[in-house]
C-alpha positions in Angstrom: -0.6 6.0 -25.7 -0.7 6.9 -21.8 -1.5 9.8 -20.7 0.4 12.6 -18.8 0.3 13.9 -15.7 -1.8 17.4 -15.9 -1.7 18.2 -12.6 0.6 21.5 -11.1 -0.5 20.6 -7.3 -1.8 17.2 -5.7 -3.8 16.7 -2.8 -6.6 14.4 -1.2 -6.5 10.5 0.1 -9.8 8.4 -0.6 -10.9 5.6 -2.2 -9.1 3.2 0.0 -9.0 0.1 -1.4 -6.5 -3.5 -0.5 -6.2 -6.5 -2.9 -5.0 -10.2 -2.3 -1.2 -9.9 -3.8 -0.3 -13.4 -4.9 3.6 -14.8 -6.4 3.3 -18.5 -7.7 7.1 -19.1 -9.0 5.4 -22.5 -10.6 3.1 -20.5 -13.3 5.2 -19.4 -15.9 2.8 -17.6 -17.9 1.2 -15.7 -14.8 3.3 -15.6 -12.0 1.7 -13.2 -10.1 -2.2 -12.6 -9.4 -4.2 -9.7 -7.3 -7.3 -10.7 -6.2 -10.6 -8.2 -6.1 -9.8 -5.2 -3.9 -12.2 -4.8 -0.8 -12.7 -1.1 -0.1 -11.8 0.5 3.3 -13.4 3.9 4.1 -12.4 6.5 6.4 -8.8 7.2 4.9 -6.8 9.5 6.8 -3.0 9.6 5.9 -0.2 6.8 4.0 3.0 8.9 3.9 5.7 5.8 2.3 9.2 6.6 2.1 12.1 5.0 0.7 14.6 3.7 2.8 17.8 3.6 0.7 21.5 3.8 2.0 24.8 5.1 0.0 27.6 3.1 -0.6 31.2 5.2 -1.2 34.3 3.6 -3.2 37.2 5.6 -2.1 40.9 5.5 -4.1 42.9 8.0 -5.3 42.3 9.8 -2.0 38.7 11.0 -2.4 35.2 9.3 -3.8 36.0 7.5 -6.2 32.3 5.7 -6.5 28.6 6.1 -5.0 25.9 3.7 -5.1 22.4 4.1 -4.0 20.7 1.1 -2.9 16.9 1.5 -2.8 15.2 -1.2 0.1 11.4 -1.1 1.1 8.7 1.6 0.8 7.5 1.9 4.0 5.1 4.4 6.1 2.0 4.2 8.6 -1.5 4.1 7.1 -3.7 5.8 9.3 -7.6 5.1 8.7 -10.9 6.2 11.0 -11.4 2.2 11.9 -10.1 -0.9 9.5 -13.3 -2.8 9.2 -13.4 -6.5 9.9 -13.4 -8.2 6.7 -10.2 -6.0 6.4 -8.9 -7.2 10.0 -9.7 -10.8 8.8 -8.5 -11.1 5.2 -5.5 -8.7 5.7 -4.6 -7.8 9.4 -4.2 -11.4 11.0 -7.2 -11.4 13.2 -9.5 -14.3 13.4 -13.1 -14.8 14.3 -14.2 -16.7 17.5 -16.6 -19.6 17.6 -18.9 -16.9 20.0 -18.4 -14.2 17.3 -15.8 -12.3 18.7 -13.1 -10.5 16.6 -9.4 -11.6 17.8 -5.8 -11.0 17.4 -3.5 -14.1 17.7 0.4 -14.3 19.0 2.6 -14.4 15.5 -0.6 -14.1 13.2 -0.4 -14.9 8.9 -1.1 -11.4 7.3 -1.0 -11.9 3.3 0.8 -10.1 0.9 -1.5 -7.1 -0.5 -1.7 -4.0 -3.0 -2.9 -0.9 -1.8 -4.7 1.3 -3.9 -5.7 4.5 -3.4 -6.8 7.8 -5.0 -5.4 11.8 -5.1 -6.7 14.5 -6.2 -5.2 17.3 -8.0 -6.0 20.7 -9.6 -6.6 19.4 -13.1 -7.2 16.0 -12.5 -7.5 12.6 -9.9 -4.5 10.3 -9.7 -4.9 6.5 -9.0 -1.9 4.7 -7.1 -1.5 1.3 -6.3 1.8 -0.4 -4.2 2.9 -3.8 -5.2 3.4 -6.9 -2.6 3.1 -5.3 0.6 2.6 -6.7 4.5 1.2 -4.7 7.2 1.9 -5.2 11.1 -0.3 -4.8 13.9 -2.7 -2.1 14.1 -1.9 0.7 17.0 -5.5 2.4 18.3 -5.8 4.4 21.6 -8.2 4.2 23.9 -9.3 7.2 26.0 -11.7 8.4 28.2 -14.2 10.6 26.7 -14.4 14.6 28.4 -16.2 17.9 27.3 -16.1 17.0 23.7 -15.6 14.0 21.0 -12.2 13.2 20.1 -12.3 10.6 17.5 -9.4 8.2 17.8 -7.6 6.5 14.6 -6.3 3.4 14.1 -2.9 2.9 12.2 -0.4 0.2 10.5 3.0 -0.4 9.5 3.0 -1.0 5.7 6.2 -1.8 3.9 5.9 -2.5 0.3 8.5 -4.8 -1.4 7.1 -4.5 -4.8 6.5 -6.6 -7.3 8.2 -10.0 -7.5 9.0 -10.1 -11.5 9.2 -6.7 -12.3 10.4 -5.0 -9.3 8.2 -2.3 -9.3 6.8 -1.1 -6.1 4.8 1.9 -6.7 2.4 2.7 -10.5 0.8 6.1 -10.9 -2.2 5.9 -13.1 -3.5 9.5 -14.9 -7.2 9.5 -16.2 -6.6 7.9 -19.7 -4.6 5.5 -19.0 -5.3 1.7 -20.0 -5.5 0.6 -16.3 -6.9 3.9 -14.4 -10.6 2.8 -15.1 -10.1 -0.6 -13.5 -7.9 -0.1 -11.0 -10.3 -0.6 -8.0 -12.2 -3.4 -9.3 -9.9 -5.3 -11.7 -6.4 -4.4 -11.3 -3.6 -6.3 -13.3 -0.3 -7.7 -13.0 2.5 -5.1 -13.5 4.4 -5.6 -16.7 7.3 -3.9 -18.4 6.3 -1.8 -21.4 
């Protein structure tokens, strides 16, 4: 039986985690596979939204019929610095043969999940987001003056969710089947 959600306020963004999102159309049985998540620390904000558009039917000289059509989940993840293996298994950069860490013109960035964790007043909240891309990370540089001003880095994400299912977005409540494993072992997503 899952669990419910106990909390009356949520708050709180850590545990910052990506994992390879794989659709092979050719596997009947197991179309889709996530990989082992890597974790990424320093998360700051990931506000998705949405974006949906209506869709009016007019007769009889008024609205007759609305649709809402739901599209991507989409938002800027801000983080204090993506890490490497991050930049390289995720964000389209490649290594040099002198060691150096660089971005490349029209780069291959993998569909991912990204999983995170909230926290509440009664209890934590795990979330994961199905099949998403991420575009190219946006960091200023400054000069520093009388006192440190850290500076973030950030990326597009836009979640498409999952290929068989649809769904783009799974809360899991402590109690659930897949809340314990969620960071190191998280599974397909599949109707109940």
């Amino acid at each position: 039986m899952a669990s419910s959600d106990k909390n009356r306020v949520e708050f709180g963004f850590k545990n910052l985690h990506f994992a390879k999102y794989t659709y092979d159309p050719s596997n009947s049985e197991s179309p889709v596979t996530i990989g082992t998540p890597i974790h990424v620390p320093g998360a700051v904000n990931f506000s998705p939204e949405t974006d949906s558009s209506t869709d009016d039917f007019y007769a009889d000289d008024g609205a007759y019929f609305s649709a809402i059509t739901d599209g991507l989940e989409s938002g800027d993840l801000e983080v204090a610095h993506f890490t490497d293996e991050w930049k390289t298994t995720f964000g389209g950069y490649v290594k040099t043969s002198d060691g150096a860490l660089a971005t490349v013109k029209n780069p291959s960035r993998p569909a991912f999940c990204l999983i995170m964790e909230s926290d509440g007043d009664a209890q934590k909240s795990r979330h994961i987001w199905y099949n998403c891309t991420c575009g190219p990370i946006k960091r200023e540089y400054a000069t520093k003056e009388g006192s440190t001003e850290v500076k973030t880095e950030t990326t597009p994400i836009s979640c498409t969710g999952d290929t068989v299912t649809g769904i783009r977005h799974a809360t899991y409540h402590p109690g659930d089947t897949g809340y314990d494993t969620l960071f190191t072992a998280p599974t397909a997503p599949k109707l109940g």
